[in-house]
RODO-2510 file (C-alpha; in nm, 4 decimals, decimal comma):
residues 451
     n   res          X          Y          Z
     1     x     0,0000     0,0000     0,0000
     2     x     0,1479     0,3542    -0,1003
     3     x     0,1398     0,5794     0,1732
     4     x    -0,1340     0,8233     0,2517
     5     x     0,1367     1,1211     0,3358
     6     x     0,1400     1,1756    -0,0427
     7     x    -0,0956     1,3427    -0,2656
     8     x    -0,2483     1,1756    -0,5408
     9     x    -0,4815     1,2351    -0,8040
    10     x    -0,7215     1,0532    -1,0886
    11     x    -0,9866     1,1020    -1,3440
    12     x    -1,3013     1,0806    -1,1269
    13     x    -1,5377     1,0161    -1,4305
    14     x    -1,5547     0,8078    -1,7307
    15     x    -1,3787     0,9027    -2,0230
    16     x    -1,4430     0,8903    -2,3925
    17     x    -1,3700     1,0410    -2,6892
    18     x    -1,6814     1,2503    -2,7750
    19     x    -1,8664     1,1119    -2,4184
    20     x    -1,9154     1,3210    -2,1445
    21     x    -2,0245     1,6483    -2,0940
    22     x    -1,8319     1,7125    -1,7388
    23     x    -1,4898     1,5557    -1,6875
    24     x    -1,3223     1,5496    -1,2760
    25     x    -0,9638     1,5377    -1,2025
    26     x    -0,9600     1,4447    -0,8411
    27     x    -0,6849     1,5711    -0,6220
    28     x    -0,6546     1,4404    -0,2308
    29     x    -0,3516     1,4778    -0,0014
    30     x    -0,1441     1,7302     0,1916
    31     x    -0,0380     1,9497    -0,1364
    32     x    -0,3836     1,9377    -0,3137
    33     x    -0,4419     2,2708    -0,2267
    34     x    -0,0719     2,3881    -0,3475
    35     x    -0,1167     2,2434    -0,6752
    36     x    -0,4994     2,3632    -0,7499
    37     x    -0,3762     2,7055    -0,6548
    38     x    -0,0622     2,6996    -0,9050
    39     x    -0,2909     2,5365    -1,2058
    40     x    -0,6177     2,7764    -1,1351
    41     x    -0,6851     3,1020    -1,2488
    42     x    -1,0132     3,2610    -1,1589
    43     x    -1,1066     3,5755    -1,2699
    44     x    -1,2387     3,9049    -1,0493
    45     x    -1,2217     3,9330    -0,6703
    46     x    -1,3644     3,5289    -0,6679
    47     x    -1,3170     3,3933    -0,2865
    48     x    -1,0193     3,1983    -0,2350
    49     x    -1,2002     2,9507     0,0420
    50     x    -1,3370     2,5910     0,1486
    51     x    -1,6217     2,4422     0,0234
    52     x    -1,6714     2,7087    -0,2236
    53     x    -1,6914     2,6492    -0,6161
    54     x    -1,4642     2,9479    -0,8007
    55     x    -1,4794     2,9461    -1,2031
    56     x    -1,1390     3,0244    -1,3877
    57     x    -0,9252     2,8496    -1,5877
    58     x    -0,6265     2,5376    -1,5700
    59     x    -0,3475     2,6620    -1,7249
    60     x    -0,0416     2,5701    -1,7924
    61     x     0,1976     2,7410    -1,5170
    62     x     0,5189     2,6699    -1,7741
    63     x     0,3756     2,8603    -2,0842
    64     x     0,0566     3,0394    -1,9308
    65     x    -0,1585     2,8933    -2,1610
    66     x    -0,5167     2,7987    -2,0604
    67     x    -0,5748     2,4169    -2,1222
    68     x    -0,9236     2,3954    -1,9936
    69     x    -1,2215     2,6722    -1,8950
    70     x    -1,3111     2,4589    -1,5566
    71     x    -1,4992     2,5211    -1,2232
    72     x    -1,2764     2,4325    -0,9146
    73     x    -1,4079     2,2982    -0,5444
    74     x    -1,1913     2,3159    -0,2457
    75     x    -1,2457     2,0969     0,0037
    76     x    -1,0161     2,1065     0,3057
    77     x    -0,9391     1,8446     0,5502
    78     x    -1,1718     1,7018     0,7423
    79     x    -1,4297     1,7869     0,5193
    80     x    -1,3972     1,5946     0,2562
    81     x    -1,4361     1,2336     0,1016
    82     x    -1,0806     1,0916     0,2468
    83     x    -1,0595     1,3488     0,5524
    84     x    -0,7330     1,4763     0,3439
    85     x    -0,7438     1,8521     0,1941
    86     x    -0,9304     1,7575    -0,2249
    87     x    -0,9399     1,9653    -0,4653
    88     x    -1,1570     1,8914    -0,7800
    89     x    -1,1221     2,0894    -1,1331
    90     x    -1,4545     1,9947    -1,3460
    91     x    -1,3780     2,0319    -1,6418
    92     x    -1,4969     1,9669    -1,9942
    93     x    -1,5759     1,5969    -2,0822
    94     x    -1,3673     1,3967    -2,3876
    95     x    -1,0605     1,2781    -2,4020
    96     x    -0,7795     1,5471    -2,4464
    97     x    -0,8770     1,8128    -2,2174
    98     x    -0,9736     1,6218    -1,9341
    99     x    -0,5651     1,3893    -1,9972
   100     x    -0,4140     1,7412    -2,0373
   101     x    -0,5443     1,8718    -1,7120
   102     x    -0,4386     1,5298    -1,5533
   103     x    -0,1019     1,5517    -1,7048
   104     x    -0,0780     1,8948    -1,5257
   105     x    -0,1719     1,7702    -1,1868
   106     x     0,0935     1,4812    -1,1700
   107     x     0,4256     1,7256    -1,2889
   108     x     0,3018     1,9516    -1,0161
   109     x     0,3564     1,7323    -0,7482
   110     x     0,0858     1,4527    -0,7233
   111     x     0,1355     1,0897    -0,7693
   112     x    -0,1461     0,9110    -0,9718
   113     x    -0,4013     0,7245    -0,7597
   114     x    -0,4026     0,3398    -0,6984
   115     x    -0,7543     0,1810    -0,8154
   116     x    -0,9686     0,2562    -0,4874
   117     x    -0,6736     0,4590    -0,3032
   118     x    -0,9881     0,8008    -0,2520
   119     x    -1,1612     0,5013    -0,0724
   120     x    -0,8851     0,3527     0,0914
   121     x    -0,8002     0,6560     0,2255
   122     x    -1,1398     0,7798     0,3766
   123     x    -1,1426     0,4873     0,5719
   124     x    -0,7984     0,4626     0,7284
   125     x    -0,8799     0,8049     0,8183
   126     x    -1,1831     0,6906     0,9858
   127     x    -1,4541     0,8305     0,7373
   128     x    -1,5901     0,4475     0,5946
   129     x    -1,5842     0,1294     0,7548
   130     x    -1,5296    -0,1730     0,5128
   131     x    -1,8357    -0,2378     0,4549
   132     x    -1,9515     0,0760     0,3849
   133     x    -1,6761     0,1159     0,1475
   134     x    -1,7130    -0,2082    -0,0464
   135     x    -2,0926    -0,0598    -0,0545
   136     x    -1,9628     0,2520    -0,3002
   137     x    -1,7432     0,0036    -0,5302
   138     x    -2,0823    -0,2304    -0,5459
   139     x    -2,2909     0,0732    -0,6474
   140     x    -2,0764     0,2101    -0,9296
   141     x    -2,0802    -0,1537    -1,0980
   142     x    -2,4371    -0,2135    -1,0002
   143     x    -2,6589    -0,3764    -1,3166
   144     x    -2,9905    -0,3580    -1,1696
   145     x    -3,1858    -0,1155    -0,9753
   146     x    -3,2162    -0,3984    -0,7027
   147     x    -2,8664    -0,4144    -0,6849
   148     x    -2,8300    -0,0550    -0,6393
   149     x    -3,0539    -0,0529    -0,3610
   150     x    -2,8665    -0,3259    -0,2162
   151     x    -2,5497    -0,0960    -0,2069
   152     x    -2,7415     0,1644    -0,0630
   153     x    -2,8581    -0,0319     0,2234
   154     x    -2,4836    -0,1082     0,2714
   155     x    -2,3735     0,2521     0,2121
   156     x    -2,6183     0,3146     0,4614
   157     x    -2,4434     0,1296     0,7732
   158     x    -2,7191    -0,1656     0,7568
   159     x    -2,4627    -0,4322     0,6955
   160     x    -2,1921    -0,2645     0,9634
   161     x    -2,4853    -0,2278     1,1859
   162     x    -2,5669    -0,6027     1,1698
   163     x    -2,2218    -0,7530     1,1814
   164     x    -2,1307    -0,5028     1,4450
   165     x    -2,4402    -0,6100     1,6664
   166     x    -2,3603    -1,0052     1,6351
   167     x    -1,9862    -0,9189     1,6994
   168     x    -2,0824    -0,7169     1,9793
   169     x    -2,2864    -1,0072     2,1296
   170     x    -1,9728    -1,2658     2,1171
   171     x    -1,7663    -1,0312     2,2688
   172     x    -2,0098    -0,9787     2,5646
   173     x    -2,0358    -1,3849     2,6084
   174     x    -1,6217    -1,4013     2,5437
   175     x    -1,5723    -1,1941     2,7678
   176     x    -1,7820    -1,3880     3,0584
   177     x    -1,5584    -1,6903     2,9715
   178     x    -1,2482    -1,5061     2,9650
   179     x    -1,3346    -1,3532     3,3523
   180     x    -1,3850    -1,7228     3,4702
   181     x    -1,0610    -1,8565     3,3849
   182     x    -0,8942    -1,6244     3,5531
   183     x    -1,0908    -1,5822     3,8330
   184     x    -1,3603    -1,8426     3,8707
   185     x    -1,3621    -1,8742     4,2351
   186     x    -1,4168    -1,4941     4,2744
   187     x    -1,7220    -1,4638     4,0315
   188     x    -2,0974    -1,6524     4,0569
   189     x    -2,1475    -1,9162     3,8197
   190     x    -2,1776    -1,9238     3,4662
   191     x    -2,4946    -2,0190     3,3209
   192     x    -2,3825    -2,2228     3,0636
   193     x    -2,6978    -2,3103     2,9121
   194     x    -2,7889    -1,9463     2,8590
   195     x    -2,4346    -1,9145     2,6718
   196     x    -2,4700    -2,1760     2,4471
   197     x    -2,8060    -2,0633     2,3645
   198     x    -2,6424    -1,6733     2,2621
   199     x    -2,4244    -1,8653     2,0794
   200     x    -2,6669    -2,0754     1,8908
   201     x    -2,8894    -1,7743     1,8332
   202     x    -2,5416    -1,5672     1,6925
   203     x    -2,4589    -1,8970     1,4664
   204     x    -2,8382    -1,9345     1,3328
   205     x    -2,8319    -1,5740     1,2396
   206     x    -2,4824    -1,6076     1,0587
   207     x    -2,6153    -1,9086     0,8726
   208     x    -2,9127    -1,6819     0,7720
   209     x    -2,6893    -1,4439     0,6278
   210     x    -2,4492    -1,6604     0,4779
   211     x    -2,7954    -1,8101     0,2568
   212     x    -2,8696    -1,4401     0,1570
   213     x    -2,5340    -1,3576     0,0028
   214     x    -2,6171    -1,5939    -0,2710
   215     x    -2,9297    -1,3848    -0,3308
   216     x    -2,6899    -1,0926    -0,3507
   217     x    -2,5024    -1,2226    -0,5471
   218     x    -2,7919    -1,3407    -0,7967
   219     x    -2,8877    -0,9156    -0,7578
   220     x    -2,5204    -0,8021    -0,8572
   221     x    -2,3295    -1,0453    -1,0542
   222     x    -2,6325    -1,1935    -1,2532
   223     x    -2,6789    -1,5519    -1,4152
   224     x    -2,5383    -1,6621    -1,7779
   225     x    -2,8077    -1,8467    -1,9234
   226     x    -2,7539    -2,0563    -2,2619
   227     x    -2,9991    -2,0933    -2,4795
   228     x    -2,9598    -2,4339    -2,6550
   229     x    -3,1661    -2,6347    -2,9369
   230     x    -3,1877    -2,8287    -3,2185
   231     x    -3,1165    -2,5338    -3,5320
   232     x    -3,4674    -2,3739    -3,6064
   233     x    -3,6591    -2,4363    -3,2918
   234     x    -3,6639    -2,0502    -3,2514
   235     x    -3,3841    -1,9676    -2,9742
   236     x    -3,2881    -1,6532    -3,1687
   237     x    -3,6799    -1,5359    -3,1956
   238     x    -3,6650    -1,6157    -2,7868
   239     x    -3,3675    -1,3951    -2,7486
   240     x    -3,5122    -1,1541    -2,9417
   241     x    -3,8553    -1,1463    -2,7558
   242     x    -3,7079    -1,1648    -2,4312
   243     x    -3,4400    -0,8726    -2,5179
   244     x    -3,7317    -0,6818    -2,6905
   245     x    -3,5026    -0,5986    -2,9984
   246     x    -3,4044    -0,7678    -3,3082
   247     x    -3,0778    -0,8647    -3,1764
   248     x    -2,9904    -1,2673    -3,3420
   249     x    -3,1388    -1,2676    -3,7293
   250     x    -3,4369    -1,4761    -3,7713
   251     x    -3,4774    -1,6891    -4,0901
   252     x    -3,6774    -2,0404    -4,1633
   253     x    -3,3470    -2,1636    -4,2836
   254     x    -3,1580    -2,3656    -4,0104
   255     x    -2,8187    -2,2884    -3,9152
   256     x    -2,8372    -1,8963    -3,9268
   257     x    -2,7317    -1,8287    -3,5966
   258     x    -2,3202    -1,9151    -3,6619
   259     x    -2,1607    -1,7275    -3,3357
   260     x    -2,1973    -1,6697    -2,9790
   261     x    -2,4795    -1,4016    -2,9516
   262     x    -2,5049    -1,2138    -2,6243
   263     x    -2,7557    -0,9661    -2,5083
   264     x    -2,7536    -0,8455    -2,0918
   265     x    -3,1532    -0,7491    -1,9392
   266     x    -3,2654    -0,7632    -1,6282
   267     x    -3,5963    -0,9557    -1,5344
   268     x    -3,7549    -0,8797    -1,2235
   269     x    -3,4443    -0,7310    -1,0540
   270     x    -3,2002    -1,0034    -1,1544
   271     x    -2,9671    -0,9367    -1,4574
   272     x    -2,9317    -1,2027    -1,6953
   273     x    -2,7089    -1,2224    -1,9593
   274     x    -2,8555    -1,4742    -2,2759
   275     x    -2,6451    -1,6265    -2,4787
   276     x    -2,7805    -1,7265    -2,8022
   277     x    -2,6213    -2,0743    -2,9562
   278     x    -2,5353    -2,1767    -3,2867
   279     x    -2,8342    -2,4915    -3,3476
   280     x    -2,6246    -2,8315    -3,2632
   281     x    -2,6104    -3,0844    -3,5431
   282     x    -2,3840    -3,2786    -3,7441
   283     x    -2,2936    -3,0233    -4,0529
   284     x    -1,9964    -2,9955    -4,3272
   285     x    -1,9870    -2,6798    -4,2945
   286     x    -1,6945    -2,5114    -4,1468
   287     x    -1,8302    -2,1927    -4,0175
   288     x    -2,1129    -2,3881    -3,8518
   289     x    -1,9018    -2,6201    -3,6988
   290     x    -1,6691    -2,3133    -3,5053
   291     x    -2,0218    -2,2031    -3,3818
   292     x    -2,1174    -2,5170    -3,2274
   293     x    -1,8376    -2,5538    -3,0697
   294     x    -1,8544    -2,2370    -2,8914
   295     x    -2,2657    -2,3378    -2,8212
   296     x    -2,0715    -2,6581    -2,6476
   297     x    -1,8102    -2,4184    -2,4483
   298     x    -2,1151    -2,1503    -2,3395
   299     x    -2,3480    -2,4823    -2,2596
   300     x    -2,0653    -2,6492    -2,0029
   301     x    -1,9967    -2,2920    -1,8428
   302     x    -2,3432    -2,1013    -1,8351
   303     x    -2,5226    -2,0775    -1,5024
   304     x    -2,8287    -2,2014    -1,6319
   305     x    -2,9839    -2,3781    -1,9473
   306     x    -3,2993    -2,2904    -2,1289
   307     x    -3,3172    -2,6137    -2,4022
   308     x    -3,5839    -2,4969    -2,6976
   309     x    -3,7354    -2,7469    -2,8429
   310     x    -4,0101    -2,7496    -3,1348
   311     x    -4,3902    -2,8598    -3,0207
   312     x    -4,4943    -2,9118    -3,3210
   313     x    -4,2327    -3,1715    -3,4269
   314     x    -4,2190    -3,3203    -3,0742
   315     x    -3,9787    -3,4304    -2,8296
   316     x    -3,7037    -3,5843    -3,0682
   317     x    -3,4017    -3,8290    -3,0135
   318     x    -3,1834    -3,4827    -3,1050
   319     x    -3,3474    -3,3224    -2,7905
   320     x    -3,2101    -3,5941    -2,5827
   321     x    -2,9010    -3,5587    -2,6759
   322     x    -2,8720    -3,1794    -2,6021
   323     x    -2,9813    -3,2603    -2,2372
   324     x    -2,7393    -3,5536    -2,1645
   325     x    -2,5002    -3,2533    -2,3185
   326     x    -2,5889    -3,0558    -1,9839
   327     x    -2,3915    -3,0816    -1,7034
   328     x    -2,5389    -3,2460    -1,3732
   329     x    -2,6173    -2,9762    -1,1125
   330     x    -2,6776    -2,6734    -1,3500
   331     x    -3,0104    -2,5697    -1,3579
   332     x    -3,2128    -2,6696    -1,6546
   333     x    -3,5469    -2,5761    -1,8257
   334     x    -3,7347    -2,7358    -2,1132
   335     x    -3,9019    -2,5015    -2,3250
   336     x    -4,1610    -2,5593    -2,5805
   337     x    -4,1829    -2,3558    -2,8653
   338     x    -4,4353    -2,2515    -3,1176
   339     x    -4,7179    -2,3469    -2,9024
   340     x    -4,9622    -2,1232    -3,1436
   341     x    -4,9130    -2,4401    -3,3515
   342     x    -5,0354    -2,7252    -3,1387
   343     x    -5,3008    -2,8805    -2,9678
   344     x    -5,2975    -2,8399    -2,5832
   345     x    -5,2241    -3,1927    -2,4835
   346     x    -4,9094    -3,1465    -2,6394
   347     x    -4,7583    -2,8273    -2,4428
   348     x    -4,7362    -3,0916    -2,1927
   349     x    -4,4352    -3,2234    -2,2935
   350     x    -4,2626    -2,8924    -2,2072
   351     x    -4,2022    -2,6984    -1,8146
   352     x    -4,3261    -2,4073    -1,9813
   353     x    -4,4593    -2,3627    -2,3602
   354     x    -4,4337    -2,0339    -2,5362
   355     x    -4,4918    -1,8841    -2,8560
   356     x    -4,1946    -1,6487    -2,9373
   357     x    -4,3794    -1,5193    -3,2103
   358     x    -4,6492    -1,4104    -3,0571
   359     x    -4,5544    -1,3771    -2,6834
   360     x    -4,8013    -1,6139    -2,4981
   361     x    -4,5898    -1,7661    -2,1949
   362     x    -4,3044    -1,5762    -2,2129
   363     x    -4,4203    -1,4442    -1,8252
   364     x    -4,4638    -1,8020    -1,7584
   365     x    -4,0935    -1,8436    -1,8791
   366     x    -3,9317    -1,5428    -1,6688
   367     x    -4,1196    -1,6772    -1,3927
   368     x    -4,0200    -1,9920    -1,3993
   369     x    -3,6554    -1,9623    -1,4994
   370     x    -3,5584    -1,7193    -1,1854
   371     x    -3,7465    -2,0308    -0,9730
   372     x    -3,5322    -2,2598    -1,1242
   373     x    -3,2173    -2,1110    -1,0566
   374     x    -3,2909    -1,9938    -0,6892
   375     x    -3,3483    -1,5899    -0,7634
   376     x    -3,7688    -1,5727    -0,7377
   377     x    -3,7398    -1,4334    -0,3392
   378     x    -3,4233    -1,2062    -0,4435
   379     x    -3,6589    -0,8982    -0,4051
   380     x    -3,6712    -0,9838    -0,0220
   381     x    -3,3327    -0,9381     0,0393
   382     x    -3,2599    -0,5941     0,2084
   383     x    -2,8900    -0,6341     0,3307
   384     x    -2,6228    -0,8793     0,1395
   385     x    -2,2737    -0,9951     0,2095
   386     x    -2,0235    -1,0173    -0,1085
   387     x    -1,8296    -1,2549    -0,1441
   388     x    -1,4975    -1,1668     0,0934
   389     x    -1,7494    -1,0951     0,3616
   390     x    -1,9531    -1,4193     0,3338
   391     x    -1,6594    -1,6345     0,3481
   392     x    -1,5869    -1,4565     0,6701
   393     x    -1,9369    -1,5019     0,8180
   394     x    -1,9155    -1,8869     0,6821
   395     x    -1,5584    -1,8792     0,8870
   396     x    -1,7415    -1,7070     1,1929
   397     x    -1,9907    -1,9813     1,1802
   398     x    -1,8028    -2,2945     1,1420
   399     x    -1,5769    -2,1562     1,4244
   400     x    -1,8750    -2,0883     1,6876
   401     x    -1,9591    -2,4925     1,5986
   402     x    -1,6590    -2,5406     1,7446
   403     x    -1,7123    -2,3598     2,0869
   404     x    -2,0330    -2,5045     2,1267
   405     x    -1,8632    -2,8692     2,0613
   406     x    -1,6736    -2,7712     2,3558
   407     x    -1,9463    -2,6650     2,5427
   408     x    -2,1101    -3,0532     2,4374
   409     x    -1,8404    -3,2238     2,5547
   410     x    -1,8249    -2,9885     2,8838
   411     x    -1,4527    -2,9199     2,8510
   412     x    -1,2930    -2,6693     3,0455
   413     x    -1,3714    -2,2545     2,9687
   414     x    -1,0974    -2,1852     2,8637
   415     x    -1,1753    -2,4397     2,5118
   416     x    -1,4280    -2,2742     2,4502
   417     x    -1,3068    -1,9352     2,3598
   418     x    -1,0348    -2,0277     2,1313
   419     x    -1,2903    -2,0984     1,8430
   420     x    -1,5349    -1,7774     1,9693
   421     x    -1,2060    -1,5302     1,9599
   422     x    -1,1738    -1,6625     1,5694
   423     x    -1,5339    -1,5866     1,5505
   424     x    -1,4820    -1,2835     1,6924
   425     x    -1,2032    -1,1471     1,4170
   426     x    -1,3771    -1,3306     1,1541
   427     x    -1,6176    -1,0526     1,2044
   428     x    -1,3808    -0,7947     1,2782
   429     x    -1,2443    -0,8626     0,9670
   430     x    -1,5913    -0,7983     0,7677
   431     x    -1,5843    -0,4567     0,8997
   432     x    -1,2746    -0,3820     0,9065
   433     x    -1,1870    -0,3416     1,3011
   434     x    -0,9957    -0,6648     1,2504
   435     x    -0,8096    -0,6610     0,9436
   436     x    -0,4277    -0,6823     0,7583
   437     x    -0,2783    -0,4387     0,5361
   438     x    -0,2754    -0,6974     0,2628
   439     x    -0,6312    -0,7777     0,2876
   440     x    -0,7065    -0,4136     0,2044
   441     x    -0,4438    -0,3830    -0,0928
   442     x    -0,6906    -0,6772    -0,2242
   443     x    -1,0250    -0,5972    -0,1553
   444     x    -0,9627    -0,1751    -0,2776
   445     x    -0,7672    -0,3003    -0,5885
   446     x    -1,0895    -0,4160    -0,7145
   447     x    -1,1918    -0,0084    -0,7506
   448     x    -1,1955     0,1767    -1,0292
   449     x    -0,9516     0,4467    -1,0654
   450     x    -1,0974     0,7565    -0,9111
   451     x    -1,3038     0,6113    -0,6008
***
């Protein structure tokens, strides 16, 4: 980890040529202020102060020339994002300018910023807890409203407030163990049996939260679903209904799909990306054959498996095959299609039967895919753990199993708190009261540059 004595600076805001109407070079440290006053020039008797927006000019100290017309914000320490002095020129958006005023900052004095180093900083300084900082990071990359909501409820303090709570309630029951090994014969007895119940009750509510994450995860990382079939059982006409856009070309010729088609929505909350397959069957043709192959790579690595067959031609021997192709565990749903062409007895062959052409049962399908894969109750979910923080909780758990396997086998105090102090950092570590240096390098070099 660089040190926080230095100042650094980064490109707060996405950047693309001809994208972006506002552009912000960050600046945070102990010289911010030094270099935003030797870059700025602001017109008329403007007030020199904190929290004040001034409007001027970055220029080039060297030459004099203006680089940018910007606004400037000075924030000084503690009031700010990190707790350090910031300074922030917003500038205009593109490509040149906003490099040019960047290129500026850094030969005045700053270094450029680490991915997550503004975060990093606000909370060694005290401004963020983990959580709350892993919360900001989740937001940015969010792909669903849902998911967003879940960051907020993190950004919030929900999730610190939680783990905080249960941490705070093995500490209290630690410390009652701790106070009778030393001095047992000074202190009433411990009611064991109320202990190991606080500890149950701790470890039940870990367990419960550990379950959740997945439904987190479902909110912010999504599912990869293939969709798989014999060639012109209408898995592009799917795709396109589902996607609401003419995104895979739709012919009565089989074999038109010959790539990997993807297209990202979200349905009800969850984000899915589809991946439209190139029809699987025996062909000559070389083309064809590269796209099968990648239908075979995206069917043995999707998260789930939507298989299309035709109702009107029936269940077939080549259906078979395609679902011996999937692999065992992955979630899998048989879809009938073109059931505007067929009697009703024979939608029965199918867990749900749609017509892609016409829309009936695609509801049905949603419904019934998100069921499938474990992500219909995801819009119950109001606080999740990622992933770092449920292996943690998972860790917290399986190490208060341990203390109360001491408390079964009635061995001595002093047994039981070597698994509940684990428990205890395990959680420590979630929030960040209880953590190494290298542990943050990791979880803040998943940032982007900027936050």
């Amino acid at each position: 980890m660089a040190t926080a004595s230095d100042t650094i600076a980064a490109v707060a805001t996405a950047i693309a040529p001809g994208q972006g109407s506002v552009a912000i070079v960050r600046i945070s440290g102990p010289q911010a202020e030094a270099i935003g006053a030797r870059l700025f020039r602001a017109p008329g008797q403007q007030v020199w102060d904190s929290h004040r927006v001034l409007y001027g000019h970055v220029v080039d100290p060297a030459t004099g020339e203006p680089v940018d017309e910007a606004l400037l914000l000075l924030m000084r320490a503690p009031r700010s994002f990190t707790r350090e002095t910031v300074v922030e020129f917003h500038g205009h958006g593109g490509l040149v300018a906003v490099q040019r005023v960047l290129e500026l900052v850094l030969a005045a004095g700053a270094r450029r910023a680490l991915p997550g180093e503004f975060s990093q900083r606000a909370f060694l300084h005290g401004r963020l807890d983990l959580t709350r900082a892993e919360a900001i990071s989740e937001l940015v990359t969010a792909r669903s409203r849902r998911a967003a909501q879940l960051a907020m409820a993190g950004l919030d303090g929900g999730l610190q407030r939680r783990i905080g709570a249960l941490r705070e309630r093995l500490l209290d029951q630690l410390a009652e163990l701790e106070a009778r090994v030393d001095f047992e014969e000074d202190l009433p007895p411990l009611d064991s049996a109320a202990l190991v119940a606080a500890l149950t009750a701790v470890r039940r509510e870990l367990e419960q939260l550990v379950a959740e994450a997945r439904q987190g995860a479902l909110l912010r990382e999504g599912l990869r679903v293939a969709i798989v079939g014999r060639p012109n059982v209408g898995k592009s006409s799917l795709l396109n209904r589902l996607s609401r856009r003419e995104r895979a070309i739709v012919t009565d010729l089989p074999g038109t799909t010959r790539d990997l088609l993807e297209s990202e929505l979200v349905l009800d909350g969850v984000p899915l990306t589809l991946l439209d397959t190139a029809g699987i069957r025996p062909t000559d043709d070389a083309v064809e054959r590269l796209g099968i192959a990648r239908s075979r790579e995206a069917l043995a690595t999707a998260d789930a498996v939507v298989l299309v067959f035709d109702l009107a031609a029936g269940w077939t021997p080549a259906d078979a095959e395609l679902r011996a192709l999937v692999p065992e565990g992955v979630p899998l749903l048989l879809v009938g299609n073109k059931a505007d062409l067929v009697e009703a007895p024979a939608v029965a062959l199918a867990d749900v039967a749609i017509s892609a052409l016409t829309g009936s049962g695609s509801d049905a399908l949603v419904q019934a895919l998100l069921q499938r894969c474990g992500a219909a109750d995801v819009q119950g979910v109001q606080v999740a753990l990622n992933a770092r923080q449920r292996d943690l909780a998972a860790r917290a758990s399986e190490a208060l199993a341990g203390s109360l396997e001491a408390a079964a086998q009635q061995l001595p105090w002093d047994f039981w708190t070597i698994d509940l102090r684990a428990a205890v950092r395990c959680l420590g570590e979630i929030t960040g009261e209880e953590v190494s240096e290298a542990v943050l390098d990791r979880v803040f070099a998943r940032f982007c540059i900027g936050k």
